[in-house]
Each structure stands twice: as C-alpha cells, then as structure tokens.
C-alpha positions in Angstrom: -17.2 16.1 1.8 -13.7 16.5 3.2 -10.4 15.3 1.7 -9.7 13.3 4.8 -12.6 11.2 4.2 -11.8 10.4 1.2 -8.5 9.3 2.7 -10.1 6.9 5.0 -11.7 5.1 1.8 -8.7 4.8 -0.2 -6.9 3.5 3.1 -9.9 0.6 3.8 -9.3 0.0 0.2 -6.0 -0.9 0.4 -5.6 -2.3 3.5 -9.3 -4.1 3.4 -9.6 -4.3 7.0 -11.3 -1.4 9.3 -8.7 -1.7 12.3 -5.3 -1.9 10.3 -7.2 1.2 7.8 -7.8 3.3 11.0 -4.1 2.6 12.3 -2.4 3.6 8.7 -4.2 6.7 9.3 -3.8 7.7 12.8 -6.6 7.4 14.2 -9.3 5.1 16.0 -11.4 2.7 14.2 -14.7 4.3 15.1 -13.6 7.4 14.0 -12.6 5.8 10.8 -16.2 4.3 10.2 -17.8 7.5 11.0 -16.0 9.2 8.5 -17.0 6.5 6.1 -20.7 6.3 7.1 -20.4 9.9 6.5 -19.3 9.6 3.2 -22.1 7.5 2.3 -24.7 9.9 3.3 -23.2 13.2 1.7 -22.6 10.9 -1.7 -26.3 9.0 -1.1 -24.9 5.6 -1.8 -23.7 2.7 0.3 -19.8 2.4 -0.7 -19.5 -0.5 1.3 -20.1 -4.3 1.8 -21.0 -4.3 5.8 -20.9 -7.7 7.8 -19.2 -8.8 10.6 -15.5 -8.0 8.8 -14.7 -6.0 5.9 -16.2 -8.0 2.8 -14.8 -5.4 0.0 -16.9 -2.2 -1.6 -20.1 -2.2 -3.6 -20.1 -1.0 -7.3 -20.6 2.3 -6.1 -17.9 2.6 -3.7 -15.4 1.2 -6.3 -16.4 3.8 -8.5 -15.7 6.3 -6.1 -12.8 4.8 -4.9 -11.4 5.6 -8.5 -12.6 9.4 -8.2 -11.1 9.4 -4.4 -7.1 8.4 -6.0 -7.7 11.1 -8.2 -8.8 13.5 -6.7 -6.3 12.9 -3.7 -3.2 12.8 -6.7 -4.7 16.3 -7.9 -4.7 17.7 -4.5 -0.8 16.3 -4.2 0.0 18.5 -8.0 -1.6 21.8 -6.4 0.4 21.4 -3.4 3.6 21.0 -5.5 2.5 23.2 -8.0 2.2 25.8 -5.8 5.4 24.9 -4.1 7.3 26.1 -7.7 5.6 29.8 -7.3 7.4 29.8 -4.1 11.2 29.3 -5.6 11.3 25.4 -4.2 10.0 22.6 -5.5 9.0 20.5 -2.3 6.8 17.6 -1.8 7.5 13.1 -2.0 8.0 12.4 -5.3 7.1 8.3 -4.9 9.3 6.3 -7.7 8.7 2.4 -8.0 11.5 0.5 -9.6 11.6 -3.3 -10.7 14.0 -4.7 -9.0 16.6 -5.4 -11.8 16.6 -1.6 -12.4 16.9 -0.5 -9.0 20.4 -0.9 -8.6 20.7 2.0 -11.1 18.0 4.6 -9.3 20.1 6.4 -7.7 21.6 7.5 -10.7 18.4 9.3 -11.2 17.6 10.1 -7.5 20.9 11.7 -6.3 20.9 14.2 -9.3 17.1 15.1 -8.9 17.8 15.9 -4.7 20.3 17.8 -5.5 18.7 20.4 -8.1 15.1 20.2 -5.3 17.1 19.8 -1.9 13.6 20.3 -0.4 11.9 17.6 -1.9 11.8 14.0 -0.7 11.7 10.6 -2.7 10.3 7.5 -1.4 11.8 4.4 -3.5 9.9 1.4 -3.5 11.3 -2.1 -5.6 7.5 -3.5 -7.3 6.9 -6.5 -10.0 6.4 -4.8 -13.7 1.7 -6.0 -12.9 2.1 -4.0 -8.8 4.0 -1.1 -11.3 0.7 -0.8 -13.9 -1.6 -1.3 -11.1 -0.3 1.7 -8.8 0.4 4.0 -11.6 -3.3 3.6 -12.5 -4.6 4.3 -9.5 -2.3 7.3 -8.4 -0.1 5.5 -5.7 3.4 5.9 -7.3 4.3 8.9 -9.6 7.2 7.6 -11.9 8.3 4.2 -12.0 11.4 2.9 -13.5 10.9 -0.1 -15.5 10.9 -2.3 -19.0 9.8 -0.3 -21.9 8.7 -3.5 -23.8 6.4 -4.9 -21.2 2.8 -5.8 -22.7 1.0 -4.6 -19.5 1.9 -1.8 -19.9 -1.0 0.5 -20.6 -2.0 4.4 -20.2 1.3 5.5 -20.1 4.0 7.5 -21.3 7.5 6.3 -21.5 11.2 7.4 -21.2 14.1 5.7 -22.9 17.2 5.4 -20.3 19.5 2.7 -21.2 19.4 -0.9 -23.5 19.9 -3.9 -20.8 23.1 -5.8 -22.3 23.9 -9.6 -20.5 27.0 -10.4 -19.1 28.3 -14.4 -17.6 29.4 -13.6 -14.3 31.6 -16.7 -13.6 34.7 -17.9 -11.3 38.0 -16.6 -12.3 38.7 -20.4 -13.0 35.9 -21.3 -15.0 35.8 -22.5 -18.2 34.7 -19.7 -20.1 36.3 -17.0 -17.8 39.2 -16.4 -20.3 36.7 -16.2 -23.7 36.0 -12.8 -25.3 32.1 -13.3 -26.0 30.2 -17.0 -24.9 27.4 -18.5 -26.8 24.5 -18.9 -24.6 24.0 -22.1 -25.6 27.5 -22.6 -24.2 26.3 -21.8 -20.5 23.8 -25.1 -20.9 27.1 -26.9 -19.0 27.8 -24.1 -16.1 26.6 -25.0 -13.0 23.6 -21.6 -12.9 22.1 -19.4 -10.2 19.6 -17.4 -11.7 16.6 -15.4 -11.1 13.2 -17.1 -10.4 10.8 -17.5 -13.5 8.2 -14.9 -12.0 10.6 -12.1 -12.7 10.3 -10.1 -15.7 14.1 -10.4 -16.2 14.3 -14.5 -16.0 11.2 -14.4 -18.5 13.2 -12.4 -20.9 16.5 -13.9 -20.3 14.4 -17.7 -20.9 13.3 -15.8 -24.3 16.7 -15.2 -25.6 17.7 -18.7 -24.6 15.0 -20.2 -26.8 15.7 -17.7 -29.4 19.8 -19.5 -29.9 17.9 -22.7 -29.4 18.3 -23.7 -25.9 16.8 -24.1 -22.4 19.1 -22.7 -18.9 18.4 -25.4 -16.2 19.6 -23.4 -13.3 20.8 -25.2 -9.5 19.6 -22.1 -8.3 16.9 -19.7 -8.4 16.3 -16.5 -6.3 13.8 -13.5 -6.3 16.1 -11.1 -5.4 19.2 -9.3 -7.2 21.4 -9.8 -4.4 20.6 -13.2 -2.8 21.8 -14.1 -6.4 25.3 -12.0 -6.3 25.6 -14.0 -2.8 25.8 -17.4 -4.0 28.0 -16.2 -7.1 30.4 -15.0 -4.8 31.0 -18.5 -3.3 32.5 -18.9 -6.6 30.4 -22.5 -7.2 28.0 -20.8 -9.5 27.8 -18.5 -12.2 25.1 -16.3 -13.8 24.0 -14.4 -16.5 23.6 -10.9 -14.8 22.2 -7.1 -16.4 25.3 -4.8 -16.8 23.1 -2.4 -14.6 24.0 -4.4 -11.8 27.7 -3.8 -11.9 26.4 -0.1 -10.5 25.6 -1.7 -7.4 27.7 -4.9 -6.6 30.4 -4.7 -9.2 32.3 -8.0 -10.0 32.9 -9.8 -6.9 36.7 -11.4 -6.1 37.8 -14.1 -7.3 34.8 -13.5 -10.1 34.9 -11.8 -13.5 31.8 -11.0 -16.2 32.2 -12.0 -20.0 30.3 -10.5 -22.5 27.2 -12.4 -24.0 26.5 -12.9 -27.6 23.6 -10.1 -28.1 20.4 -10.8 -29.3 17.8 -9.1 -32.0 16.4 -7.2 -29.4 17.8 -5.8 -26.2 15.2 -5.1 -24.2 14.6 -1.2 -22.9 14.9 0.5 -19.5 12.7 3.7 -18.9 10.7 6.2 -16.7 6.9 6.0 -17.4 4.4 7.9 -15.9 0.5 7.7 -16.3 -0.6 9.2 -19.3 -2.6 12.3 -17.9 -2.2 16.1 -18.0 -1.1 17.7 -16.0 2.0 15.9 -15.3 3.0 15.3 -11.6 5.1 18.5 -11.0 7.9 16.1 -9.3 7.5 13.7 -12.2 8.1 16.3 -14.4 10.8 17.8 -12.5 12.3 14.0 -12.8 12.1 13.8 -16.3 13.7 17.0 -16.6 16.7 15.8 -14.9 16.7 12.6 -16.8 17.2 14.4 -19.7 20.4 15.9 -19.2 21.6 13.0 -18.0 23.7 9.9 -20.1 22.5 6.7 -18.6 23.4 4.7 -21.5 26.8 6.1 -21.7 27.3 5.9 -17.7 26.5 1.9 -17.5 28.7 1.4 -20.8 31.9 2.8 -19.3 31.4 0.8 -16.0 31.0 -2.6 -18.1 34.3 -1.4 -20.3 35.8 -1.0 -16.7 34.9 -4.5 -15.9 36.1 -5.9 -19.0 39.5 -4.2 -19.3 
C-alpha cells in the first residue's frame, strides 16, 4: 500500500467525481482508478460504489477513508518533525478562520513567518460547521474561531481576545455624537448587517433579544467587507466586531460608538483537534500566540477610534 494511493481516495472523497479527483492530483483518470482498484485488493474490500459516475464509498471505504486523513496528517507531523532536528521548522501550516476573525490573522501569521521564515501558511475564510468538519478529518491544522460555539467537539482551545460591538454610523447620524447607544436604540437606524447564516449575525440577533428587541436590517451581506462597502455610502450603519477596525478602520465621513455590552462577550481562539501529538506547526503557532497580546492590540486600536 503506498501513501499516494491513499491520496487518490481522500482526493475522490472530496471532490466525488473520478476526472476532477485525478486532475487535483496530477495525473490521468485511469491512472487514478488503478491506484484505487489497487487499494481494494491489497485491503480485500470494495471501498467503492461503482456505476456509471461516482455514487459515493461503501461502509468500508468510509472507514478507510477516516484511517487514510490520518495517516496522511501523521505522515505531514514526521515530515515537520523532522524538519525541527534540522534547525528549521518548514512545512504549510493550513489555518481556517471564520470570516469575522480573519481580518485579525495576520496578527498571528506575520509573527509566526517571521520566527519559521521557511515555513508556509495557507489561510482559508470557512463557516464555524466546514471549521469542525475539516479539523476532524485532518484538512486544516489550527483554525481561528468562536470559543463558545456548540459544534464544537474534539478539540482543544485558545483564548485570544473577547469580541466587543461597536455602531458604525454617518458622521451626521443621530447617535454619532453619543458616548455608549442602547441597542434597542438602533431599532430606528436605517441597518446593513450580516446575513442570519453567519455565526456573528446569530450572536449579534442573541444580544438583541437579550435587551428586548429585534434588528430589522435593509441590508444583509455574507461577507465582512461587502458590508463596510455600503457603510461607506454613508446611507447605512452597522453594528460591526472591533476586530474589524484591524482591517478597514472607520471609513470617512463615518465614526464607531461604543455599544452597551452584554452578559457575555463572546470568545475568539485557536483550536486545534484534540490529539497527541500536536501538529508541530500548530504547536509552533500556539507558541507564538502566547507571547503575543491580542486583547490588548485590538483594545488600543478601538481607543484610537474613539479618541
């Protein structure tokens, strides 16, 4: 059994579809199934569904797709394991990051490229249920996400920062000029805010209900920054993470008011999968992370913003 065919059925896995499989590996399609059919004989079960098109894996080949991702993910620690005997930590460490936290990654990437200049990091933006999902089965190392998040499971968890709320609203508006709004006060603003499937616009709904009211937005957008582009027509306003200000700042003509808080801020973190040994570059992350001030960092640049 060779590592490469183990590839190929992780690849079909994901991709569920021999010809686009066989391209994301690099090499023909018969090829592809031959490694397969091999497979199958070496482990002396059929690992998958045959028919004209790819109909998905038998019981057997999902549980071997679950040994394949680990066993690849334990090849990818010796490799980088090894790579710290040599002096250099080298290697992709993969990071996913909802997208409400990724405007803060780099915080954490540019520091970790720096201390392991021969290491790479692929950053992908992934929904808190793709997050669980990939972690579980060994396609991201580290992801960057909300501590509090009940799907979470099998993993271990790093504090980084408490999300605090902030009205981003016109220079002229009618609550530019107070010192902390009510959120049932932004019932009357004109909104743009994130779409309901977002973790953030489920917790942000939460605290609305919580001081006894429901936001009835004009507006609603998936993305972090199709929202800061219709703030900055100065029409709407928003009620945006400080962790954003990292990233777009306060756009002109625009300013941010702080938000009465509620019970609970909700927490930002690193997680990885709750195995031993640690990715080495996870680890390597973490150890960063450590000596870093997240909290502090994003507090000063929402005092900058205020002042």
């Amino acid at each position: 059994m060779l590592l490469r065919e183990l590839e190929y059925l992780v690849a079909l896995a994901k991709e569920r579809h021999f010809a686009r499989a066989a391209a994301t590996c690099h090499v023909s399609q018969p090829s592809l199934s031959a490694a397969i059919r091999k497979l199958e004989r070496d482990l002396g079960v059929p690992l998958v569904q045959r028919g004209q098109r790819f109909s998905g894996l038998t019981p057997e080949g999902e549980r071997a797709l679950l040994w394949a991702q680990r066993i690849l993910a334990e090849c990818d620690a010796l490799r980088q394991d090894l790579s710290t005997m040599r002096g250099s930590l080298s290697g992709t460490l993969h990071i996913a990051a909802i997208p409400t936290a990724l405007t803060a990654a780099s915080l954490l990437t540019s520091p970790f490229c720096e201390r392991h200049p021969h290491a790479r990091v692929s950053l992908t933006s992934l929904s808190s249920r793709e997050i669980n999902r990939q972690l579980a089965e060994f396609e991201i190392d580290v992801a960057m996400t909300y501590l509090d998040d009940e799907e979470l499971v099998g993993v271990r968890g790093t504090p980084l920062y408490e999300e605090r709320y902030l009205l981003l609203t016109p220079d002229d508006g009618e609550l530019a000029d107070r010192t902390v709004v009510r959120w049932a006060e932004l019932a009357a603003l004109p909104l743009c805010l994130l779409s309901p499937e977002m973790r953030n616009r489920r917790i942000l709904d939460g605290i609305f209900r919580e001081f006894g009211t429901t936001p009835v937005p004009v507006i609603e957008t998936d993305t972090v920054s199709a929202l800061y582009a219709h703030v900055a027509t100065h029409r709407w306003s928003s009620v945006i993470a400080h962790a954003w200000l990292y990233m777009f700042g306060v756009p002109d003509g625009m300013r941010v008011v702080r938000m009465e808080r509620p019970a609970q801020a909700p927490r930002i973190g690193l997680v990885v999968a709750d195995r031993s040994p640690e990715p080495v570059l996870a680890r390597a992350l973490l150890d960063v992370t450590r000596e870093l001030d997240l909290r502090d960092e994003l507090d000063r640049l929402v005092h900058q913003h205020l002042t």
